[in-house]
C-alpha positions in Angstrom: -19.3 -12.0 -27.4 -20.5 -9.7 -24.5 -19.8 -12.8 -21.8 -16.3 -13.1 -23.5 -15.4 -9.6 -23.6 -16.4 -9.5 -19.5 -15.0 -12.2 -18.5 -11.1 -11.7 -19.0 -12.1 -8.2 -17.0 -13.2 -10.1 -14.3 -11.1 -12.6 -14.0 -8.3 -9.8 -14.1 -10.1 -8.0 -11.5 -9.5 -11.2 -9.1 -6.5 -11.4 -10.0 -5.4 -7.5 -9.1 -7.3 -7.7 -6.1 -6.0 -11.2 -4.8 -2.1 -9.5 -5.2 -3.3 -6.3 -3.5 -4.9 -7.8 -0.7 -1.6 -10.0 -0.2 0.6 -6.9 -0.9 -0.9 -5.2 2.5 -0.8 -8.3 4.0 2.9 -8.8 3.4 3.5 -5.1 3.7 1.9 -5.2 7.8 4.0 -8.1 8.6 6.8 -6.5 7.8 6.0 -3.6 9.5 5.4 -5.3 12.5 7.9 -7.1 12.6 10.4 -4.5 12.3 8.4 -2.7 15.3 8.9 -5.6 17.4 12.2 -5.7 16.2 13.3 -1.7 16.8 11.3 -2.4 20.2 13.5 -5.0 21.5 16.3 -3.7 20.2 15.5 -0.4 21.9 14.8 -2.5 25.5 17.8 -4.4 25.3 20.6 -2.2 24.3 23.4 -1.1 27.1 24.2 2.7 26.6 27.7 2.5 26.3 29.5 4.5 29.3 32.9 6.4 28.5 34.9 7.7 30.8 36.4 11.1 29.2 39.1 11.4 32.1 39.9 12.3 35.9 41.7 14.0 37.8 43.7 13.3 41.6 44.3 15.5 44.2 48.0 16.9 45.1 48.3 17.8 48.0 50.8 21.0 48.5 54.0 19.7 50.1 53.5 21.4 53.3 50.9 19.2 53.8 53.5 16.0 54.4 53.2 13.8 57.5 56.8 12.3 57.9 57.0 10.1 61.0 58.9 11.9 63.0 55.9 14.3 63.4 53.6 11.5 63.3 55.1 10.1 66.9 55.2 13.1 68.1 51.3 13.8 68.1 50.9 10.7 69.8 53.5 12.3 72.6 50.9 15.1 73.0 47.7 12.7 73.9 49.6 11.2 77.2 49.2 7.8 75.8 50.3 4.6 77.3 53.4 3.4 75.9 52.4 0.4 74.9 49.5 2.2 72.9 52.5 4.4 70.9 54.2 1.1 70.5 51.7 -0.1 68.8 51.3 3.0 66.5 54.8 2.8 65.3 54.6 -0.8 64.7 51.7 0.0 62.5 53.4 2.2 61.2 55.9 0.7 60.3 54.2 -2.0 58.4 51.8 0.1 56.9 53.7 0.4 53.5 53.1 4.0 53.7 56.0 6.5 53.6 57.0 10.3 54.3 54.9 12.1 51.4 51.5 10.9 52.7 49.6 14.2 53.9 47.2 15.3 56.2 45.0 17.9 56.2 46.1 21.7 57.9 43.8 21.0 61.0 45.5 17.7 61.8 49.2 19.5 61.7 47.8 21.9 64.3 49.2 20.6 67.7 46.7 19.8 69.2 44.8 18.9 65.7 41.6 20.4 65.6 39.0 18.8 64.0 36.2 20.6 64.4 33.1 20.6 61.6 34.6 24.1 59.9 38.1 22.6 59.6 36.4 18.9 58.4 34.9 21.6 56.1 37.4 23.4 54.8 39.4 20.1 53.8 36.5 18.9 52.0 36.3 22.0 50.0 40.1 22.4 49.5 39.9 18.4 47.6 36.8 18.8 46.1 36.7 22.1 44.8 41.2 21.7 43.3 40.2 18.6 41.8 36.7 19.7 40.6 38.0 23.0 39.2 41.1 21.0 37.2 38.9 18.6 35.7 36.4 21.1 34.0 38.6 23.4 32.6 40.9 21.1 31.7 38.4 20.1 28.8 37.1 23.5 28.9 33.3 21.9 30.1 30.7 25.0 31.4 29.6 23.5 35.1 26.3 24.1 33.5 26.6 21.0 31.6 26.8 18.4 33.8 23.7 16.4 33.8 24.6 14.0 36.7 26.2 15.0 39.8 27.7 11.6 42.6 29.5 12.3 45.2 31.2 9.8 48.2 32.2 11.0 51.3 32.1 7.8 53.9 32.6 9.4 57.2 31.6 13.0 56.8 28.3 13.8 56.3 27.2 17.5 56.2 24.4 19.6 55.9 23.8 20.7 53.3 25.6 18.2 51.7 28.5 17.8 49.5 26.9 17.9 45.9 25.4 20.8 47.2 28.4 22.6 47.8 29.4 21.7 45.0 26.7 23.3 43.2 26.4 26.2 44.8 30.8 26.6 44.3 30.6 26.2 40.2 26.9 27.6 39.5 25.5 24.0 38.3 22.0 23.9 36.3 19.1 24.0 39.1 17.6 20.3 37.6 21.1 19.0 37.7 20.4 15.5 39.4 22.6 15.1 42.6 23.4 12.6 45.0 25.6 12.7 47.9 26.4 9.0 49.0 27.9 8.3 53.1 28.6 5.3 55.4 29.6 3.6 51.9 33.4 3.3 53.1 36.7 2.6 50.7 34.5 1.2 47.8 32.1 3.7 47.6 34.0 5.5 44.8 33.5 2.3 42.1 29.4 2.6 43.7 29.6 6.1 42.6 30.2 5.1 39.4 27.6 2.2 39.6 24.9 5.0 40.0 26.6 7.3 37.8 26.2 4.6 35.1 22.8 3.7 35.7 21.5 7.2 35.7 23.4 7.4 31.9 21.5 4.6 30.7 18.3 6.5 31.8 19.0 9.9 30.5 20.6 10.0 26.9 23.4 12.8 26.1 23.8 12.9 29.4 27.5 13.9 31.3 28.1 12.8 34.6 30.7 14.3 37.4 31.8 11.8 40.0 33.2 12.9 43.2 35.3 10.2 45.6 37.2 11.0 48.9 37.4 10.5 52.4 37.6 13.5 55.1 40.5 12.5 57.5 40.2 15.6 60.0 37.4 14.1 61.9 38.8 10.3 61.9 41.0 10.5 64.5 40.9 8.1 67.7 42.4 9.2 71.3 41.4 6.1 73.1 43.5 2.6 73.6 41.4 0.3 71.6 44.4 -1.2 69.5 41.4 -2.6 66.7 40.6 1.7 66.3 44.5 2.6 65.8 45.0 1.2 62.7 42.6 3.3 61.0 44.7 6.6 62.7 47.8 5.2 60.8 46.6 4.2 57.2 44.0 6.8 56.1 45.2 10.2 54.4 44.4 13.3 52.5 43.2 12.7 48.9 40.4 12.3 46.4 39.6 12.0 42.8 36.8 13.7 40.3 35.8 11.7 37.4 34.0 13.0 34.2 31.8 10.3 32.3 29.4 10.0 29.4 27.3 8.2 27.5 27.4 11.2 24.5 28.8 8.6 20.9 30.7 11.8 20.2 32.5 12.0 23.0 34.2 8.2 22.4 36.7 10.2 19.9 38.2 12.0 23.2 37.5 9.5 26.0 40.0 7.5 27.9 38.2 4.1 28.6 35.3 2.4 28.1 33.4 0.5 30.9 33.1 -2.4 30.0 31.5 -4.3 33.7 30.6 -3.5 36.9 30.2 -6.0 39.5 29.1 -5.4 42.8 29.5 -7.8 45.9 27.6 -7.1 49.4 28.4 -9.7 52.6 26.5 -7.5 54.8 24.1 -10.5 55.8 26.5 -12.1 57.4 28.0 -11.1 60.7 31.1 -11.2 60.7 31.4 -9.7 57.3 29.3 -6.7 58.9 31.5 -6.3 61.7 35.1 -6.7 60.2 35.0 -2.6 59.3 32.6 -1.0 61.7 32.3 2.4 63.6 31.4 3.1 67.1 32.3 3.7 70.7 35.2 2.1 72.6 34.5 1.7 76.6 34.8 5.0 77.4 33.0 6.8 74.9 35.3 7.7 72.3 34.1 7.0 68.2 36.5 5.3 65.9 36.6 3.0 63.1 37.5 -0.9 64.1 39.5 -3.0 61.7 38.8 -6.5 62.8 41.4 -9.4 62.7 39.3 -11.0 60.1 39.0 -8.2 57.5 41.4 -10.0 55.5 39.9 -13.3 55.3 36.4 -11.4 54.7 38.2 -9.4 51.7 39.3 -12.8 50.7 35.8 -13.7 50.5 34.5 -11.3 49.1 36.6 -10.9 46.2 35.7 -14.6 45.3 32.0 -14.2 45.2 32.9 -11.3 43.5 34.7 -13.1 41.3 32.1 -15.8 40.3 30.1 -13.1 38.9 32.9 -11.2 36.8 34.8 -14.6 35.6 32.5 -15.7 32.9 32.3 -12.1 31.7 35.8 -11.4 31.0 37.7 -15.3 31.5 38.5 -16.6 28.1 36.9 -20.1 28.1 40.0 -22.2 28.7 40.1 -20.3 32.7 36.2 -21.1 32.9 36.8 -24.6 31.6 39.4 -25.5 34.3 37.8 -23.8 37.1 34.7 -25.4 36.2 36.6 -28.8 36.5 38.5 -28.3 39.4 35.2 -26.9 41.4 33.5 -30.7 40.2 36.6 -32.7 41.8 36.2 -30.4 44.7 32.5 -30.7 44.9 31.5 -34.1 43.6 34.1 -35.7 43.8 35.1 -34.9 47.3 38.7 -34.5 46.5 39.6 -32.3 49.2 43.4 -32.3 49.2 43.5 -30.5 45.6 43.7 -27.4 45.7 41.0 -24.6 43.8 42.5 -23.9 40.8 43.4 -20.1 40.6 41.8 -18.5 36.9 44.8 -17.1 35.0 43.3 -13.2 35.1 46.5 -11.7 33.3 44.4 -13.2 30.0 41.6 -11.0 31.0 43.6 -7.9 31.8 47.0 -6.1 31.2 46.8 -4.0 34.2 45.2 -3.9 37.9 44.4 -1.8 40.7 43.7 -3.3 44.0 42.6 -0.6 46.5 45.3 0.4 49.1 44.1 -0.2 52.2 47.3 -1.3 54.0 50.6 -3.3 52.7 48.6 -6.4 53.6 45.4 -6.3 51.5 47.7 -5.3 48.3 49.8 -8.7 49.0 47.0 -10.9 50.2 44.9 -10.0 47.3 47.9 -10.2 44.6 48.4 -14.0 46.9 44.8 -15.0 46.4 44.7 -14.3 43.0 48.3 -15.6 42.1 49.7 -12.4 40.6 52.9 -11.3 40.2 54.4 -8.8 42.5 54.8 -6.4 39.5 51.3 -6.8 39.3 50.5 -4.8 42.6 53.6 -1.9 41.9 50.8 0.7 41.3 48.5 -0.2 44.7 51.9 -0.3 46.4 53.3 3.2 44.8 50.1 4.5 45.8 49.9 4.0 48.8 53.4 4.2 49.8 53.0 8.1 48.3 49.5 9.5 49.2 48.9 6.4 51.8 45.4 5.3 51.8 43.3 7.7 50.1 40.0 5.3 50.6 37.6 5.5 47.4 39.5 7.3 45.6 42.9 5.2 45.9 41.8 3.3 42.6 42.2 6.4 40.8 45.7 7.1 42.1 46.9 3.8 40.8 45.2 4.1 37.3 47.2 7.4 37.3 50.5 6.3 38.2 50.1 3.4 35.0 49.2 6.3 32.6 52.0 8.4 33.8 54.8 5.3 33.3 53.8 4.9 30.0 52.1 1.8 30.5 48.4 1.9 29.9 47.5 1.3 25.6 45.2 1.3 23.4 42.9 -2.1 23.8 43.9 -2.9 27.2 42.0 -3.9 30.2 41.9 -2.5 33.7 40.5 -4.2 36.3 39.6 -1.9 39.7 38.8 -3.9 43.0 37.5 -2.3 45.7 36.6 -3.3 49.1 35.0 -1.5 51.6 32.3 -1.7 55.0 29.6 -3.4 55.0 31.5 -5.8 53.8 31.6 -4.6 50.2 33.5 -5.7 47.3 33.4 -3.9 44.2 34.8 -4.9 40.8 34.9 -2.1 37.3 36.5 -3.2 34.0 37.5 -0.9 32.0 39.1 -0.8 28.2 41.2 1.6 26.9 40.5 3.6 23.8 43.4 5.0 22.6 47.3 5.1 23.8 47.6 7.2 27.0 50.3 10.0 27.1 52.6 9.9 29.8 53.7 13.3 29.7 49.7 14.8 30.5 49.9 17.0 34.0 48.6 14.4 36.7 49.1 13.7 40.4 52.1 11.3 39.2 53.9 14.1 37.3 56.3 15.9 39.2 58.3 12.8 40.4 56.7 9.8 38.6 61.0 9.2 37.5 61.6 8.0 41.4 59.6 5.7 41.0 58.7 2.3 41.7 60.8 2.7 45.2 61.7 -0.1 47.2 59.8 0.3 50.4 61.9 0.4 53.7 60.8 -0.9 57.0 61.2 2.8 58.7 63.2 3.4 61.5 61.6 5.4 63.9 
């Protein structure tokens, strides 16, 4: 009876223990598992960037570099006439017209472009645009997290950021980089590093500052390659407010989306096509080599190779994928590269304006439309090339006609020294309202214009 009575207790006690001990063992699987999982998912997630909005500098009217005036500080440097010649031909095909500006110190006859005047345009862009774009969304300069700035040719100490800081009162562990020598694409690398530093520091904002000082960029000598730069480049900039905050998606403009970045400098002539120095007799200016086009060109397709498969829809990637193989294995030379359709990855694009000729040979390359380019064109037949920051000018000039909704795509390409070529896709979160204050505003009706071959 006794031996009876125990054993169903014992057996039951095997039995209890057998599910417990498989019930933690069940239990710690699962729990690590789901630590591997939260762990990976941690590792691999992107921090989704937002861009909130931007602002473009307006120059005052006053400011305006018509032609006429143009010509005639080149009377006032005794140049050769061949040398003016070659200005106003320039000129004339830069695509640029009579509302471009230049800074106050570059009006002055003789301009003088000393460090204080380079210093005083800096702070008259920087600190308009700057000021708009914080109180605009009402945002304490205390609570920016991230500070990038890009100024290519000018170089100060202390530097920009730090102007900027010590302007607006920023935090004192505000984390600030002034980037130089980056040339025209440095504003889309300013939001490369911008972007990075948001996927590193959570509830983060980040203030992006793009422009190029013209006062000291002037050439005097007769080196035709170091004119060109005299004719396209004028007064502008751009500040751009991003972050990575899931609240602020409700107000935001655009998402990015990618970000691909394309460096030739290994190679030679890609290093040399945009490139400052001395002429024969001593005097610094930028050369603008005869290849810069077919470098750009270049570029833009490595660049390209990178960003197809990303945003192509798999129809494009198919038949560039074939055409490459009758190309490459097949040998079959006298077919011509097929061209990926890109107006099924984007509604909208914005090539940087760097002269009449880039906008058309890029729209060429990539078999565009001509309406395609309107807002590099507009751009930089109104504020003329604006370097990093032109981008920005074209994006504002599609907001401001009314074109830019919610769920399209905007692809910037920007090219720069070095030789660089810079690609950011952006989607739009919500319909943009024409009618919001912008650089675009006061006469975006006159526009698209139909550029004239001046007569000067």
């Amino acid at each position: 009876m006794i031996m009876k009575s125990l054993l169903p207790n014992y057996f039951s006690f095997l039995n209890l223990s057998s599910i417990s001990k498989c019930s933690i063992s069940v239990t710690q699987s699962i729990a690590v598992i789901s630590l591997i999982l939260l762990l990976l998912y941690i590792y691999f997630r992107s921090t989704s960037v937002y861009l909130i909005d931007y602002v473009c500098y307006l120059p005052p009217d006053n400011l305006r570099l018509p032609h006429s005036h143009f010509i005639e500080h080149l009377d006032l440097y005794n140049l050769d006439k061949e040398i003016i010649d070659f200005h106003i031909k320039v000129l004339e095909k830069s695509g640029i017209g009579v509302e471009a500006c230049m800074p106050e110190s570059v009006h002055q006859l003789p301009p003088h472009t000393s460090l204080k005047n380079t210093q005083a345009e800096t702070e008259l862009v920087l600190f308009t645009i700057v000021d708009d774009l914080l109180s605009k969304h009402n945002i304490h300069p205390k609570s920016i997290d991230i500070l990038v700035s890009n100024c290519s040719i000018f170089s100060p100490t202390p530097c920009i950021t730090s102007t900027i800081i010590n302007k607006f009162g920023f935090r004192s562990n505000v984390k600030s980089f002034s980037l130089s020598g980056m040339g025209c694409s440095a504003g889309l690398l300013s939001v490369s590093l911008a972007k990075d530093l948001l996927r590193v520091h959570k509830n983060s904002l980040a203030l992006v500052l793009s422009m190029e000082a013209v006062a000291p960029n002037g050439y005097v000598g007769n080196k035709k390659s170091k004119i060109i730069a005299n004719v396209l480049f004028r007064m502008g900039g751009a500040a751009i407010l991003l972050s990575n905050k899931n609240q602020d998606k409700g107000i935001a403009k655009y998402k990015l989306q990618h970000l691909v970045r394309t460096h030739l400098g290994s190679n030679d002539k890609a290093y040399q096509s945009v490139y400052q120095e001395p002429d024969e007799n001593g005097i610094v200016g930028v050369s603008l080599s005869r290849s810069l086009l077919s470098v750009a060109a270049s570029a833009l397709k490595i660049n390209i190779i990178t960003l197809g498969p990303l945003v192509l829809p798999y129809s494009e990637q198919l038949r560039y994928a074939w055409s490459m193989i009758r190309r490459k294995i097949w040998a079959v030379e006298n077919k011509e590269m097929y061209v990926p359709n890109f107006k099924k990855a984007f509604e909208h694009f914005c090539i940087h304006a760097g002269g009449k000729a880039v906008i058309d040979g890029i729209v060429g390359n990539l078999k565009l439309r001509r309406e395609d380019g309107e807002a590099s064109r507009m751009a930089l037949y109104r504020f003329g090339n604006t370097s990093s920051s032109s981008l920005w000018y074209e994006l504002s000039y599609l907001e401001a006609k009314g074109r830019v909704k919610k769920g399209h795509k905007v692809w910037q390409i920007g090219f720069g020294s070095g030789f660089k070529c810079n690609s950011a896709v952006w989607k739009c979160l919500s319909d943009i309202d024409p009618n919001v204050r912008s650089a675009w505003s006061d006469r975006i009706h006159l526009y698209p214009v139909e550029i004239p071959v001046f007569d000067c």
